[in-house]
C-alpha positions in Angstrom: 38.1 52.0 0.4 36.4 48.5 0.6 34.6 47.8 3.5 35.4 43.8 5.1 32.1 42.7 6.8 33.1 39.6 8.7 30.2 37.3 10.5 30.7 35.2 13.0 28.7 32.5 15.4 26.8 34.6 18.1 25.2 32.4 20.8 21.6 33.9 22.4 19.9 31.7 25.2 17.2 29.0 23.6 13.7 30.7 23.9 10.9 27.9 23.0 8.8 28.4 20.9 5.6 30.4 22.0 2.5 27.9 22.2 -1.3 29.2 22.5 -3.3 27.9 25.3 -5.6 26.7 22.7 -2.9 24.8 20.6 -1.3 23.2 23.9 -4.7 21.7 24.8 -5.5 21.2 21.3 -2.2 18.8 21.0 -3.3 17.0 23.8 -7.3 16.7 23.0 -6.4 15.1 19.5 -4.1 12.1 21.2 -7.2 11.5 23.9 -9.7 11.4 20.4 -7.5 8.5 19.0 -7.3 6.8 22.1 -11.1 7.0 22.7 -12.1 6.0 19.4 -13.7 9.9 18.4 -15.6 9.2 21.9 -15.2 13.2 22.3 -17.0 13.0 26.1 -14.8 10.2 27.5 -11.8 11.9 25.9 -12.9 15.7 27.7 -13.0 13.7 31.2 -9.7 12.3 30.5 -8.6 15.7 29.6 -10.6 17.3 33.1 -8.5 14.9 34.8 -5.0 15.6 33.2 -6.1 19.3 34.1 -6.4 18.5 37.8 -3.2 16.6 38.0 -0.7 19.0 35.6 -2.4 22.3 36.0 -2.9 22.6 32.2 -5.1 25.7 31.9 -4.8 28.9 34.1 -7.4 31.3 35.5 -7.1 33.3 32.1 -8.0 30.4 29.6 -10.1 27.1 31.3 -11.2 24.4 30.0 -14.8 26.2 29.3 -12.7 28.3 27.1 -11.1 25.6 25.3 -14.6 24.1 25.1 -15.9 26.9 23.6 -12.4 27.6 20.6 -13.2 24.1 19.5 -16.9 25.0 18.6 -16.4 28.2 17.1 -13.1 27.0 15.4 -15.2 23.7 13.6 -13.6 21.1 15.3 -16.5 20.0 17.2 -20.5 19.9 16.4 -23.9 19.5 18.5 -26.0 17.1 17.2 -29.6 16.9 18.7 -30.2 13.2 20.7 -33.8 12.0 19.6 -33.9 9.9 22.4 -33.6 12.7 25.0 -37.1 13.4 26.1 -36.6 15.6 29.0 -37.4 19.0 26.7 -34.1 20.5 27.2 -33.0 20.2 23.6 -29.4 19.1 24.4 -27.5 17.1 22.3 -24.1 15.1 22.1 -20.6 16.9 21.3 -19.0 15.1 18.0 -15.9 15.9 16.3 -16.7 16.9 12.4 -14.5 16.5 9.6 -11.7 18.9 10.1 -10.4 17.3 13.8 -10.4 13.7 11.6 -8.0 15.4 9.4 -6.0 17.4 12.4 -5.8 13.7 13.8 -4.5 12.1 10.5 -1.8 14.9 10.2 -0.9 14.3 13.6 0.0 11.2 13.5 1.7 11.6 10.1 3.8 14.4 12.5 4.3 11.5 15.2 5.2 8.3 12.9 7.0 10.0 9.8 8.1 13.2 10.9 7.3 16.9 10.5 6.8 15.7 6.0 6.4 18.7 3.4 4.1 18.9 1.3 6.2 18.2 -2.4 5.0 18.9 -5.9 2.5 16.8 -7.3 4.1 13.5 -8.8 4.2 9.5 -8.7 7.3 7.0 -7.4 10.3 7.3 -8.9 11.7 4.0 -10.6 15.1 3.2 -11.8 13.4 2.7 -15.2 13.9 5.5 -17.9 10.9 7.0 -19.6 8.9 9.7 -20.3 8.3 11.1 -17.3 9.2 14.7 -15.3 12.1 13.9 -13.1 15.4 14.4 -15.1 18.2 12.6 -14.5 21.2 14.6 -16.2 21.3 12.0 -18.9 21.4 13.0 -22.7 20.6 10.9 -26.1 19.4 11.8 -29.1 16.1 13.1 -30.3 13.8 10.3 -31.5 9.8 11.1 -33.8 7.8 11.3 -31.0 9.9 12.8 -28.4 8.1 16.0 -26.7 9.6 19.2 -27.7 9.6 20.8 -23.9 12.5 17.7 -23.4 14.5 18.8 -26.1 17.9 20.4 -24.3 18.3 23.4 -27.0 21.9 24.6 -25.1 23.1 21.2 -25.7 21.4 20.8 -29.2 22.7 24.3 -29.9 26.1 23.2 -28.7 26.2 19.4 -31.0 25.0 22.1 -34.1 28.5 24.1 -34.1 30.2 21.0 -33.7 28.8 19.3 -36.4 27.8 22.4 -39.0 30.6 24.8 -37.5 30.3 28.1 -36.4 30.3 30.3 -40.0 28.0 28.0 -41.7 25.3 27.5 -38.6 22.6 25.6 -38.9 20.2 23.3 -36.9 18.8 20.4 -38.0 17.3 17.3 -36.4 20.3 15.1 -36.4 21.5 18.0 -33.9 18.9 17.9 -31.7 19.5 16.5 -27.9 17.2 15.5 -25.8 17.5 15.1 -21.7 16.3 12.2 -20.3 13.8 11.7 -17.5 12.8 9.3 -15.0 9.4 7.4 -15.3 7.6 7.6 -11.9 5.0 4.9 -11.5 2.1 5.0 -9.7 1.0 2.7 -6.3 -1.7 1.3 -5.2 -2.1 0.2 -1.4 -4.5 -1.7 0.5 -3.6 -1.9 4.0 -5.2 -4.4 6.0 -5.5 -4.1 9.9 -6.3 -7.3 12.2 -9.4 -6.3 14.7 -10.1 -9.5 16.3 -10.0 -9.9 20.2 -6.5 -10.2 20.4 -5.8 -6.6 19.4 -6.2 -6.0 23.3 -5.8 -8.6 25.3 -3.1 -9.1 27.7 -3.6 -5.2 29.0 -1.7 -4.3 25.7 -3.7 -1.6 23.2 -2.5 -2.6 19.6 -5.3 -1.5 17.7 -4.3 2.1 17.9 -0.9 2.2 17.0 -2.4 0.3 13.9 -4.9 2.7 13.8 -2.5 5.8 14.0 -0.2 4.1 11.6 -3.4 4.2 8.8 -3.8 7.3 9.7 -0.9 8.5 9.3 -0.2 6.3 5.8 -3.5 7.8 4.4 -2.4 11.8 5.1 1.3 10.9 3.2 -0.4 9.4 0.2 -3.1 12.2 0.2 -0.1 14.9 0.6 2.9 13.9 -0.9 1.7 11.2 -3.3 -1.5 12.1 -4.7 -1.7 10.1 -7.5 -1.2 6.9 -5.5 -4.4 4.7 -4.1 -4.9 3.2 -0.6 -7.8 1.3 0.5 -8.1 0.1 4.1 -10.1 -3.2 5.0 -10.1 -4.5 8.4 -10.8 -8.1 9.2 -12.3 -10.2 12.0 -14.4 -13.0 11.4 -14.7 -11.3 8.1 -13.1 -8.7 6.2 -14.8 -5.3 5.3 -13.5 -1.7 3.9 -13.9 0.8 5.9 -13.3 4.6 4.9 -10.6 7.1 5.5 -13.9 8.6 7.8 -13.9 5.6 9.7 -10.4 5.4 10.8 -10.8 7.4 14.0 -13.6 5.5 15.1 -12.1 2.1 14.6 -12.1 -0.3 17.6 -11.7 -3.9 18.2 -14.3 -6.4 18.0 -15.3 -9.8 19.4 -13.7 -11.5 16.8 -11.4 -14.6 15.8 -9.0 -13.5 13.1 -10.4 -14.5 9.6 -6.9 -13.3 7.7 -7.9 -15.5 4.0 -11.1 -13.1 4.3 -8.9 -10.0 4.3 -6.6 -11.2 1.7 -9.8 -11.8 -0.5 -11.4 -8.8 -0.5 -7.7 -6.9 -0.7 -7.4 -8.4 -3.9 -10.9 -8.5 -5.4 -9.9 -4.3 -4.5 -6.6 -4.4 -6.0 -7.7 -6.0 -9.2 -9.9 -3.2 -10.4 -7.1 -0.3 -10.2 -5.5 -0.1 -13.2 -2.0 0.9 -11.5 1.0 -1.5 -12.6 2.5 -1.4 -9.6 0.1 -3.4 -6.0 0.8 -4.1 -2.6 -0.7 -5.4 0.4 0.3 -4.2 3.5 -0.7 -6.2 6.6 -0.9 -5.6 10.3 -1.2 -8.5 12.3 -0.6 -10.0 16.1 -2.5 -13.1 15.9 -2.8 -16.4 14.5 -5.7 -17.3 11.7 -8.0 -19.0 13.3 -11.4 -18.5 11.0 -13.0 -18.9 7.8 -16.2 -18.8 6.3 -17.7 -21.4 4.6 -19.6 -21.9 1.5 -22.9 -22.5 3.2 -22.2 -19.1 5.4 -21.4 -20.7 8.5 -17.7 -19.9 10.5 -15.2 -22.7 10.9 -13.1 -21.4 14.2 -10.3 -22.9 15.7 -8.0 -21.2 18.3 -6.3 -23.9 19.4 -2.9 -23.5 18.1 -2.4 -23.1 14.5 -5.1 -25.3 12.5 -3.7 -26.8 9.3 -6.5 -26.4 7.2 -7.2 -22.7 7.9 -3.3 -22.5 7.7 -3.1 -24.0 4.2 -6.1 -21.8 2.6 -3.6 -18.9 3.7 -1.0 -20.3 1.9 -2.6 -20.7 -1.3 -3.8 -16.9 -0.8 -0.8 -16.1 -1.0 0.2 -18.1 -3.9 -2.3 -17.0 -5.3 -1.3 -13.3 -4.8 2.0 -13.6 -6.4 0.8 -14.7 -9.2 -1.1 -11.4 -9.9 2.5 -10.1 -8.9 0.6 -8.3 -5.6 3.4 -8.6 -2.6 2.0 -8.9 1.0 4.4 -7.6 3.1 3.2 -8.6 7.1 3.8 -6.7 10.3 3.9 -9.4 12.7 3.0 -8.1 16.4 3.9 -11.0 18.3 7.2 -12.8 19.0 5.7 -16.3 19.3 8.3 -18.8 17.4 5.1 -20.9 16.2 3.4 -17.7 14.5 6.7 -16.5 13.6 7.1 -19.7 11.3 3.9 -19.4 9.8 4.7 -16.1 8.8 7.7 -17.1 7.2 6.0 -19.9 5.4 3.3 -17.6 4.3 5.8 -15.0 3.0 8.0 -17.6 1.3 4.5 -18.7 -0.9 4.0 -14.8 -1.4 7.8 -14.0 -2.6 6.8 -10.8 -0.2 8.6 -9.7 2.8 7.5 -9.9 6.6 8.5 -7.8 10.0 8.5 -9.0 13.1 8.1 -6.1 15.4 6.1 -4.8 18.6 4.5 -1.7 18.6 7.8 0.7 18.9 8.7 1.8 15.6 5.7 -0.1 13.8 5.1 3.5 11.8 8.5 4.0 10.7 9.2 0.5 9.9 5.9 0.9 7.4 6.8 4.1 6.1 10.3 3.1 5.2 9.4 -0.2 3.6 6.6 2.2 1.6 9.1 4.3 0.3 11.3 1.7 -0.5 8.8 -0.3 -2.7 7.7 3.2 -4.6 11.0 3.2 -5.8 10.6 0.1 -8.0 8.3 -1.8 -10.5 7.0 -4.0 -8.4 5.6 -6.0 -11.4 8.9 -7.0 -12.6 9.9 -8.9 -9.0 
């Protein structure tokens, strides 16, 4: 007698997923750390406050509980203040190394998505190589083909046909071997405008660009780990700063030195050895500095000054001709700044975005992928 299981759709009420106390504060506590720069006191009082408005902790788990998780869990250190004389041996609360990398995955969870982590590998190009992506393809074997590509069911298979079945043998004009992708590797220099404009108008830029390095760093470091990406900020001049840094980053005095940037992301990109370079570039203002030979700053933020204007352009030029595409995220929507973007892409052959903040991470991540996926050397 045969038994007939048959399965069908059963509907149970949604029941959330259970969150810790700890976790639940823990989600919050790493937003407040981006927005305070890893100021971990100004970002507890923010946290004290939420607390008081939205009830956030209960009788059984406080905020002196929370307080206490983080230190034993490694997400925060003591370090002594030599400049605290009163004897009492205090010091300041810091984050340490492992809440910089809960941030970074954070915001790779916020701006790309809850990512997996995939097999070790490099960008996948329309170009057939040697590589280890296959793409169904078959051709012949060829001296110095490896011998973990040769397809032996299909070689196995061309043998009957051409030596028959009674009188089977194998021989290298049998052999088949299945073709595989070549994946080519990517290096990155991202560049993020901190000059004064970053926050003027009431409007904090400089930490959706912030969270957006963030979160570009963690996807290289997980999901393409043979890739490179360097991040330089600029101001009145241009400096790299390390993946360490990026929590920390704020805005500065500054006028907008961009030719500095594009300098120094070159002079970076020039000593990687990868075929296939990009500069990314997050931007809201107009350039309006440069540094002279003799040290001192030309500045000029009085509309858009043709001769800083003009050094840009021959960046750019000069860019293209190492075959290094800048592609700009423009966060402004003034039709002046807008045209100079255009003109400076045009001399780049690159590509630019006009954009506000909304969406500025998965505009980036999408135009990332989309650039892996090709040699950009042959533009």
């Amino acid at each position: 007698m045969i038994n007939e299981f048959k399965k069908g759709l059963r509907f149970e009420k949604y029941e959330a997923e259970e969150v810790s106390p700890f976790d639940k504060l823990f989600d919050i506590f790493k937003e407040l750390i981006t927005y305070t720069s890893g100021d971990f006191d100004e970002a507890f009082e923010w946290l004290t406050q939420l607390d008081q408005e939205y009830n956030l902790t209960t009788p059984d788990y406080t905020l002196d509980d929370f307080l206490e998780d983080l230190k034993n869990k490694g997400y925060i250190r003591e370090e002594i203040d030599p400049t605290n004389t009163d004897g009492s041996g205090e010091g300041n609360l810091k984050i340490t190394a492992k809440t910089e990398q809960a941030i970074r995955q954070n915001a790779l969870d916020q701006i790309f998505g809850k990512l997996k982590k995939s097999r070790l590998g490099n960008h996948k190009t329309k170009v057939i190589g040697q590589g280890d992506e296959h793409t169904g393809e078959y051709r012949n074997f060829h001296f110095g083909d490896a011998l973990d590509r040769i397809s032996m069911t299909e070689s196995i298979k061309n043998a009957q046909i051409n030596n028959g079945i009674g009188n089977f043998s194998l021989t290298e004009r049998d052999l088949i071997v299945e073709e595989t992708n070549f994946k080519a590797q990517m290096s990155t220099v991202l560049m993020i405008d901190i000059s004064h404009s970053m926050i003027l108008y009431g409007e904090d830029r400089i930490t959706p660009a912030k969270k957006v390095a963030m979160a570009l760093v963690e996807l290289i470091k997980t999901r393409y780990p043979k890739d490179t990406i360097d991040i330089l900020v600029f101001g009145n001049d241009a400096w790299p700063i390390s993946v360490k840094e990026l929590p920390y980053l704020k805005v500065g005095p500054y006028h907008t030195n961009t030719v500095a940037g594009l300098q120094l992301a070159m002079d970076i990109l020039r000593r990687k050895r990868n075929t296939n370079k990009q500069i990314f570039m997050i931007t809201d203002g107009k350039p309006s500095c440069l540094r002279l030979s003799d040290g001192t700053y030309y500045k000029n933020s009085n509309g858009l000054d043709s001769y800083i204007v003009e050094k840009c352009y021959n960046m750019a030029s000069q860019a293209r001709k190492l075959h290094i595409p800048i592609t700009t995220f423009m966060i402004a929507q003034d039709p002046y700044l807008m045209q100079f973007i255009r003109q400076f892409t045009q001399a780049n052959q690159g590509k630019a975005f006009y954009t506000g903040l909304k969406g500025l991470g998965e505009m980036i991540f999408e135009d990332y992928e989309q650039n892996r996926k090709k040699r950009i050397r042959g533009k």
